[in-house]
C-alpha positions in Angstrom: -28.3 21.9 50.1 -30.8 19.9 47.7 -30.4 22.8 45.1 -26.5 23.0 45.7 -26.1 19.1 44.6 -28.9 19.6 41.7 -26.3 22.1 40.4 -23.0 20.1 41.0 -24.8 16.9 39.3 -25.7 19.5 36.2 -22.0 20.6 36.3 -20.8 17.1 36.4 -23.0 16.1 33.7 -22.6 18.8 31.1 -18.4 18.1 31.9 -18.8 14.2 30.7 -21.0 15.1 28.0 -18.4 18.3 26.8 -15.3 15.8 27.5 -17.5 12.6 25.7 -17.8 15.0 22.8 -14.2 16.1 22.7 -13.0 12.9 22.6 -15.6 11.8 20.1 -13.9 14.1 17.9 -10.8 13.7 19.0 -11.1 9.7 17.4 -13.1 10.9 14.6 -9.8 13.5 13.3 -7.5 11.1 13.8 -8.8 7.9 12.8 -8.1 8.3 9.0 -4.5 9.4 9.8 -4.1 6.6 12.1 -5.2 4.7 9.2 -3.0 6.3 6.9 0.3 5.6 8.9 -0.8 1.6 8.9 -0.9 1.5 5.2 2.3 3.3 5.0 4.1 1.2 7.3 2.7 -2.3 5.8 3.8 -0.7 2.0 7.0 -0.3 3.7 7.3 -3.7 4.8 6.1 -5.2 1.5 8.3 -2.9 -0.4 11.1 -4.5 1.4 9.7 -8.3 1.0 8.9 -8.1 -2.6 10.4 -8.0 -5.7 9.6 -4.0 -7.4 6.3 -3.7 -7.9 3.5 -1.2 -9.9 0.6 -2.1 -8.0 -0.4 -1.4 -4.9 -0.3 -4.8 -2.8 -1.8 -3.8 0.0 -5.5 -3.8 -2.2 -4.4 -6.7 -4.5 -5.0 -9.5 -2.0 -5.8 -13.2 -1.2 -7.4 -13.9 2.5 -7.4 -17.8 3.6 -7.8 -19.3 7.0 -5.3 -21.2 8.3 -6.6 -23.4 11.4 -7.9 -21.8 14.4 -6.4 -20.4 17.6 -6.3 -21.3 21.1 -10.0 -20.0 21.3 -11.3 -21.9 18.7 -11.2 -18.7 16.2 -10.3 -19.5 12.9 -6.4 -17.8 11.7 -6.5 -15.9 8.6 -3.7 -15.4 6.6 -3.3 -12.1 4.0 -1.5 -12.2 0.8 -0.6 -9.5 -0.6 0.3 -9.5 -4.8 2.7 -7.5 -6.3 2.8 -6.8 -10.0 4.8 -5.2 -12.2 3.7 -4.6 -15.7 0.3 -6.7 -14.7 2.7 -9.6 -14.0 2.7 -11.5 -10.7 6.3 -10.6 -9.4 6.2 -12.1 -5.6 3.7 -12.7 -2.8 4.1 -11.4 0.7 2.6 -12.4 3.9 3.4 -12.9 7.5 3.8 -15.8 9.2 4.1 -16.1 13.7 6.9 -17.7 15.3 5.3 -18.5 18.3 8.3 -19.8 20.2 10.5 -17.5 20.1 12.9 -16.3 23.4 10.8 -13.7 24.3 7.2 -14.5 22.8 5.6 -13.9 19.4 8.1 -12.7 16.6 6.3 -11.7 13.5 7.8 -11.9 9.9 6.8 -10.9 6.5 8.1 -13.2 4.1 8.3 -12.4 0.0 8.5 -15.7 -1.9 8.4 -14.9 -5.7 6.3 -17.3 -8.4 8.8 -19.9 -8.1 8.0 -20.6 -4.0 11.4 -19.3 -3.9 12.2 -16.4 -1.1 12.9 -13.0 -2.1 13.2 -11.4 1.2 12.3 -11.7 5.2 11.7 -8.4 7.1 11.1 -9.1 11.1 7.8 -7.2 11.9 7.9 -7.0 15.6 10.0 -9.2 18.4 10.8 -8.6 21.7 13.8 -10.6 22.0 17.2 -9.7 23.9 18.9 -6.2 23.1 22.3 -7.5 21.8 21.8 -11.0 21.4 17.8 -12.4 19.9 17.7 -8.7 18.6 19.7 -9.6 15.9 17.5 -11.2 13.9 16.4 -7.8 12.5 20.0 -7.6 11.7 20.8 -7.7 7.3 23.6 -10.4 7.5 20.8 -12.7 9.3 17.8 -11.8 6.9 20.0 -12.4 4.1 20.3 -16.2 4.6 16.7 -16.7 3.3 17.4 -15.1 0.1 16.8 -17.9 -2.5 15.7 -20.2 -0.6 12.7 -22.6 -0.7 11.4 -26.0 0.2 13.0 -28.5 -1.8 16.5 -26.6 -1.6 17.5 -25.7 1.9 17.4 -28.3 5.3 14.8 -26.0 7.1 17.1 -26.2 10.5 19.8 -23.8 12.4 23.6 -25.0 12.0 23.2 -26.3 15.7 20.4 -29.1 14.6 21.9 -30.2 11.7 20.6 -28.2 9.0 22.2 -24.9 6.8 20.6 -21.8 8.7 23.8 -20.5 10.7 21.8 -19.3 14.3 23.4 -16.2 15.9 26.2 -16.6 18.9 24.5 -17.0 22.4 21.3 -17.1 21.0 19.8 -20.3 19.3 16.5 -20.0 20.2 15.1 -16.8 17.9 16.7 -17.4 15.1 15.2 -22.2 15.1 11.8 -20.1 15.7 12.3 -18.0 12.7 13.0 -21.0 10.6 10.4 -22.9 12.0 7.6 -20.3 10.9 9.4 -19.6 7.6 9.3 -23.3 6.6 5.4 -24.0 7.8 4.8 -20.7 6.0 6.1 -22.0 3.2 4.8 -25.4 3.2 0.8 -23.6 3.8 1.8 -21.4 0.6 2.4 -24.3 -1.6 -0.4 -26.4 -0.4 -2.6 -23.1 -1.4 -0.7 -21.4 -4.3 -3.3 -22.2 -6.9 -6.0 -20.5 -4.7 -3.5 -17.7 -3.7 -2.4 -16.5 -7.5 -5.9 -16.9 -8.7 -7.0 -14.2 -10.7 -8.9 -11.8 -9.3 -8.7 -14.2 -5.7 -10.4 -15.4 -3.2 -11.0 -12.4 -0.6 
């Protein structure tokens, strides 16, 4: 009996170690590709923030901290450069709406040297199919082209201001806005700091 559990406890332990080792492996394969396929996907959301660009962003970047979180932690906020011809064309980084519908939308926003907005590009939401949803839609995007602090009221249609929401769904789109504008307003107050040469990482 003794020498029957002595060999099912050897059994058991040579299976975790070959299944430890496995997976070991397993991580160690596919954690540059993994790695790969999140540089990809953030060039593709820069690519559709920013003005063309030669450089490659994603390496050309500005790291500040902007307040802390619920926890205390400080926030840090990445800019990414992009540069054409060695010249500063726009500067992308994403910004939280943390009110929206659903939860946390995340944006990347591309203002270009003149604080101006090139482009929005919704990151991740989880908003209603059919009605919050379309905020990833073009025709609501496109309102931010152009547009910066001292020419645009930063509010939907509904409060006033010039940002027409989408039918049946106010609240995404005031969220969007919202983040936008304070992302905006934290770029300005750091711009020097953030188009420094060489930067601050």
């Amino acid at each position: 009996m003794l020498k029957e559990m002595s060999r099912l406890l050897i059994t058991l332990t040579l299976i975790a170690a070959c299944a430890g080792l496995i997976l070991s492996l397993v991580e160690s394969s596919t954690r540059e590709p993994i790695k790969e396929q999140r540089r990809l996907q953030m060039l593709k959301a820069l690519s559709a923030v920013l003005p063309e660009f030669d450089n490659s962003p994603d390496s050309d970047i500005v790291t500040l901290e902007n307040g802390v979180d619920k926890k205390g932690n400080p926030v840090e906020v990445t800019f990414y450069r992009g540069r054409k011809a060695a010249q500063l064309v726009g500067t992308a980084f994403k910004v939280v709406a943390p009110d929206g519908y659903s939860g946390n939308i995340e944006v990347m926003i591309g203002v270009k040297p003149d604080e101006k907005l090139n482009a929005v590009e919704i990151l991740a939401h989880a908003e209603t199919p059919g009605l919050g949803s379309k905020i990833t839609d073009a025709k609501f995007k496109d309102i931010f082209k152009g547009k910066g602090l001292d020419n645009a009221d930063w509010r939907v249609k509904k409060d006033g201001g010039e940002f027409d929401q989408i039918t049946g769904a106010t609240i995404s789109p005031r969220a969007i806005v919202g983040a936008v504008k304070k992302g905006l307003q934290f770029y300005r107050k750091n711009q020097r700091k953030i188009l420094a040469e060489g930067g601050q990482q």
